[in-house]
C-alpha atoms as one frame of an Amber mdcrd trajectory, in Angstrom:
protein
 -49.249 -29.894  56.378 -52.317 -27.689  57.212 -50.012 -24.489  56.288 -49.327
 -25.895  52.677 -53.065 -26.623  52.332 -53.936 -23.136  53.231 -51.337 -21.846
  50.626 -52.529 -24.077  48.039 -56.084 -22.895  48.687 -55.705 -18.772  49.720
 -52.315 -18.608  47.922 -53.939 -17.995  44.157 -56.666 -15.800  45.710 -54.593
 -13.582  47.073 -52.584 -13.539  44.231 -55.463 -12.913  41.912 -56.420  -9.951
  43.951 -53.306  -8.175  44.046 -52.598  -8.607  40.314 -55.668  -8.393  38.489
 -56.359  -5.969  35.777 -58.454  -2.972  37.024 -61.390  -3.999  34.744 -63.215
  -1.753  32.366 -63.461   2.302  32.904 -66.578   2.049  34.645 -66.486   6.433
  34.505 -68.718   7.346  31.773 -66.667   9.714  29.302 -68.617  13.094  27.597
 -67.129  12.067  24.380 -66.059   9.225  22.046 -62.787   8.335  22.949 -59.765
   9.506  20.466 -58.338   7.788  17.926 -59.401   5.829  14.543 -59.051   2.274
  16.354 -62.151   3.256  18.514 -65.586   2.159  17.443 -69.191   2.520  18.867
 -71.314  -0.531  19.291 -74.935  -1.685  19.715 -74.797  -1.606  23.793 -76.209
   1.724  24.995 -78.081   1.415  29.016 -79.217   3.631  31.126 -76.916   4.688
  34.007 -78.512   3.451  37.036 -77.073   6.396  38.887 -78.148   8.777  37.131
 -80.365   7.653  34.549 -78.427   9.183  31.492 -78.216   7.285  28.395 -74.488
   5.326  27.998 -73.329   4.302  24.906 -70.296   1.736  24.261 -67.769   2.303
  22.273 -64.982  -0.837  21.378 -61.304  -0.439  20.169 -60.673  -3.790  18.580
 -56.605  -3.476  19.091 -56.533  -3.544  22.411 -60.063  -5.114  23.605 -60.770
  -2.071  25.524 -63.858  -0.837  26.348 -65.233   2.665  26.947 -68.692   4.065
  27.782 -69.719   7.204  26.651 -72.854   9.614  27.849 -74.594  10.279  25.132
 -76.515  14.233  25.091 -79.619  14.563  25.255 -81.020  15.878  21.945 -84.762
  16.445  23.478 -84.709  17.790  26.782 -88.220  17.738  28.966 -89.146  21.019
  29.382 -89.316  22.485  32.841 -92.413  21.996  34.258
């Protein structure tokens, strides 16, 4: 009885581990990904790794999501 309750309980857990979808690409790409289906949004961060601005970009066929660095157009000069 105790086994079937620990199934019922760890069973889906397990399975939702080992079969879940790998999630977004959290790797920041240096350019827009290809294709006409792919559009940037509104969401741009900073990357709290490296502090580089990250924009989003959304392909509305497949629900994917991709973040983009964007460059830097005025760079601090050296000091």
């Amino acid at each position: 009885m105790v086994l079937i309750w620990v199934v019922a309980v760890f069973g889906p857990v397990l399975a939702w581990l080992l079969f879940r979808s790998p999630g977004y690409k959290r790797v920041p790409l240096d350019h827009p990904p290809p294709g006409p289906d792919w559009q940037p949004t509104a969401e741009r961060f900073l990357d709290p790794t490296t502090d580089t601005p990250i924009e989003t970009w959304y392909n509305a066929v497949t629900g994917e999501r991709a973040y983009v660095r964007l460059a830097t157009r005025n760079p601090a000069p050296p000091a």
